[in-house]
ZADREN-162280 format. One record per residue (C-alpha): x negated, y negated, z negated. Coordinates in steps of 0.02 Angstrom, whole numbers, padded with zeros to 5 digits, always signed. Example, Ala and Ser with C-alpha at 12.3 -4.5 7.8 and 13.67 -1.06 7.14 Angstrom:
-00615+00225-00390;-00684+00053-00357;
This chain:
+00000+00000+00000;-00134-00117-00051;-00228-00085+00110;-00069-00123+00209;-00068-00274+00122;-00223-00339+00166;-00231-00278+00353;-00065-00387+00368;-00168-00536+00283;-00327-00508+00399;-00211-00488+00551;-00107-00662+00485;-00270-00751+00457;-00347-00687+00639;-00183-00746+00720;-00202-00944+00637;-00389-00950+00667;-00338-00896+00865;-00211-01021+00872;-00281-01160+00779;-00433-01119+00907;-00325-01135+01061;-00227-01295+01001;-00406-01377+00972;-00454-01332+01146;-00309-01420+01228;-00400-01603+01210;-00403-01734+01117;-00200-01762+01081;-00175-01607+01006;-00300-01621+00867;-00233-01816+00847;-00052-01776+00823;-00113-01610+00681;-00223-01759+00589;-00073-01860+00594;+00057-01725+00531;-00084-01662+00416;-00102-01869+00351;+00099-01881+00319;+00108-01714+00224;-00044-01777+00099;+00039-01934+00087;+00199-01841+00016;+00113-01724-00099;+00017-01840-00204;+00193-01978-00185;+00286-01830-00240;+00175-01795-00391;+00173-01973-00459;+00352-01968-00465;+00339-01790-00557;+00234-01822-00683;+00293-01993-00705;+00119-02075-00740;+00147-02221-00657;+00090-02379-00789;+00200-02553-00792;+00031-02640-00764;+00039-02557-00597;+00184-02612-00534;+00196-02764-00431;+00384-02785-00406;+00443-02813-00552;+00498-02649-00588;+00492-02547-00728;+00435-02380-00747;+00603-02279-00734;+00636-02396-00587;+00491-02332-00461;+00562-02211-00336;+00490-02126-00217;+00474-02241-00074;+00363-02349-00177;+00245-02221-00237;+00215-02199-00058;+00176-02376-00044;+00043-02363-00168;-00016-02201-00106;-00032-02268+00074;-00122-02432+00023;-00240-02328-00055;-00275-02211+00088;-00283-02353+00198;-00384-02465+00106;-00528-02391-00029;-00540-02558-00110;-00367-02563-00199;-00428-02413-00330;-00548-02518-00401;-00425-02655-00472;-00315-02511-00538;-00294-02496-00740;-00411-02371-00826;-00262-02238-00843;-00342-02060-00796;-00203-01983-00732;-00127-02099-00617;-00329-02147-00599;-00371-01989-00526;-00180-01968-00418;-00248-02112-00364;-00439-02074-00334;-00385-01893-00244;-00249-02015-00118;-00436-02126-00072;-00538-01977-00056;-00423-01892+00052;-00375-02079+00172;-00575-02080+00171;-00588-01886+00262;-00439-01926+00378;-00480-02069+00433;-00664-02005+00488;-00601-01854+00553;-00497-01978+00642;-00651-02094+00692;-00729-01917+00751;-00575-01860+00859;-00582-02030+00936;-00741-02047+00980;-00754-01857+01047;-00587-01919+01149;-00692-02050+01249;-00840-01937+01271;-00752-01822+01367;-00672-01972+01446;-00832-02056+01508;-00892-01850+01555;-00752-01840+01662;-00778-01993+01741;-00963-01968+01775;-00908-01797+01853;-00810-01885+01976;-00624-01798+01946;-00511-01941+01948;-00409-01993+02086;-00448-02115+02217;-00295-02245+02253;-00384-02324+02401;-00283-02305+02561;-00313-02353+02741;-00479-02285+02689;-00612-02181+02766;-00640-02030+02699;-00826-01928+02725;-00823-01723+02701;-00985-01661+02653;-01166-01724+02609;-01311-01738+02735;-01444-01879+02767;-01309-01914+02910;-01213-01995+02766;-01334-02137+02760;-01311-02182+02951;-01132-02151+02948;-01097-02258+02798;-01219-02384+02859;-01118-02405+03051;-00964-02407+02938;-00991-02540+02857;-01061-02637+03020;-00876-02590+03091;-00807-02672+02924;-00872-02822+02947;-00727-02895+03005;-00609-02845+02872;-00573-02922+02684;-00609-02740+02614;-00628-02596+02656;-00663-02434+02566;-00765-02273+02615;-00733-02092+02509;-00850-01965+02500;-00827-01791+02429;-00968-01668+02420;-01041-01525+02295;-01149-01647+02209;-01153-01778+02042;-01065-01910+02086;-01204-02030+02022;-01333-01961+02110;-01234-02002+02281;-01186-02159+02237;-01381-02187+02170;-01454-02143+02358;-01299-02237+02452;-01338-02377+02380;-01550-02372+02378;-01526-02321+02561;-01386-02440+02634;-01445-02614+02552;-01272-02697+02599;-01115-02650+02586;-01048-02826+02646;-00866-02798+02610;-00864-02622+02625;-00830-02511+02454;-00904-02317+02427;-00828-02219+02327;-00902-02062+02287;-00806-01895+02187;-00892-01721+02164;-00773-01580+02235;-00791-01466+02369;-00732-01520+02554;-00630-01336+02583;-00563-01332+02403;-00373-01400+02409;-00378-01484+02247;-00532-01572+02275;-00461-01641+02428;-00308-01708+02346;-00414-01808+02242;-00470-01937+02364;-00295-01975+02423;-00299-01889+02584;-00129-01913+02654;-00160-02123+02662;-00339-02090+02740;-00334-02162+02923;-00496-02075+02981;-00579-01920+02898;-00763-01876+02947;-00827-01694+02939;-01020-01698+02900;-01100-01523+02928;-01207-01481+02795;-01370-01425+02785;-01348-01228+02755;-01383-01069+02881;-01203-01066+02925;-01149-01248+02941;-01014-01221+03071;-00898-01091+02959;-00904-01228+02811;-00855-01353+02952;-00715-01246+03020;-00649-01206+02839;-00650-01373+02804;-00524-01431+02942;-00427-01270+02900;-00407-01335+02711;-00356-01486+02788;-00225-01443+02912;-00164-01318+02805;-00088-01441+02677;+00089-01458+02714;+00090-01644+02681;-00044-01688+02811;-00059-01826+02917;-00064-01806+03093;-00246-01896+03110;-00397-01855+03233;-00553-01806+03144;-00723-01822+03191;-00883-01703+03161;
């Protein structure tokens, strides 16, 4: 019996630690919303104990209320101004049990609100990671877009932007299978100016559907096919256009390669 018991307390404590492992994984929002939950239910434990034990002091009461008259809303008042603010402990009374209520509701605002700082600053992290992978969408349209990565991209680009000239802005969008700030780093080292001519560049892979999405294909108005520089280049070409023309919400555009 007892070894039933604890194979159904290993198997219930295996089954939190896996979910509590995949709600952390989802991002940033997940872990945000279980501080916040976890912050309200602390804040209505130690409210719920002041009221319980009833050792909240006249000298600590603000309102002009006495003792008997401090419900429960207002010992979450004080409980919050605590957590919130580590300061207010020190100019409470020397009475040890509302003293440490009180010193427990600080120490615990000071851990949530770090873990909170933490969560935060992991949040942008992975924000500015993403970013620097080159993932987000491009919302240029009317744009050029360039398939692949060559040193014909630095010609191509360059007679681009000649063609631009006589335009307020323009944009040029290139996807290939490298960092995005490495491309942009030899675009613009290579082509000096870009006059009035934008790059943008995204990591992805030319024949991979998603990818493609990504620089807003559909509002393109000329895509450009580079072969790359691999034993095979014509299949990746060929796959290419078929990952483009496959897409059911294609634009009837001529490319060139």
């Amino acid at each position: 019996m007892k070894k039933d018991m604890k194979h159904e307390q290993h198997k219930f404590i295996k089954w939190v630690k896996y979910n509590f492992d995949n709600l952390m994984s989802k991002g940033t929002s997940a872990p945000l919303f279980l501080l916040l939950g976890s912050s309200f239910v602390f804040l209505l434990i130690i409210s719920a104990l002041l009221i319980l034990t009833n050792v909240v002091s006249p000298e600590i009461v603000t309102n002009g209320k006495a003792v008997g008259d401090i419900d429960f809303f207002d010992a979450i008042y004080m409980t919050l101004l605590r957590m919130l603010d580590p300061g207010v402990v020190s100019e409470d009374p020397i009475i040890w049990p509302f003293l440490i209520f009180m010193l427990i509701a600080t120490l615990g605002g000071l851990f949530l609100f770090s873990v909170l700082i933490a969560i935060v600053n992991s949040g942008v992290i992975n924000k500015l990671t993403d970013l620097r992978k080159g993932k987000s969408f491009v919302l240029e349209s009317n744009h050029t877009i360039i398939l692949g990565w060559s040193f014909q991209v630095f010609p191509i680009v360059q007679e681009l932007v000649i063609a631009n000239e006589n335009l307020k802005s323009a944009s040029i969008a290139i996807l290939a299978e490298k960092d995005k700030i490495h491309m942009e780093d030899e675009i613009n080292s290579k082509v000096k100016d870009l006059k009035t001519t934008k790059v943008v560049c995204r990591t992805g892979s030319p024949i991979d559907l998603i990818d493609l999405e990504i620089l807003n294909i559909h509002e393109a108005k000329s895509i450009i096919i580079i072969a790359p520089e691999s034993k095979d280049p014509d299949s990746i070409v060929i796959k290419t256009i078929l990952a483009i023309t496959n897409n059911p919400n294609r634009r009837s555009d001529c490319f060139q390669y």
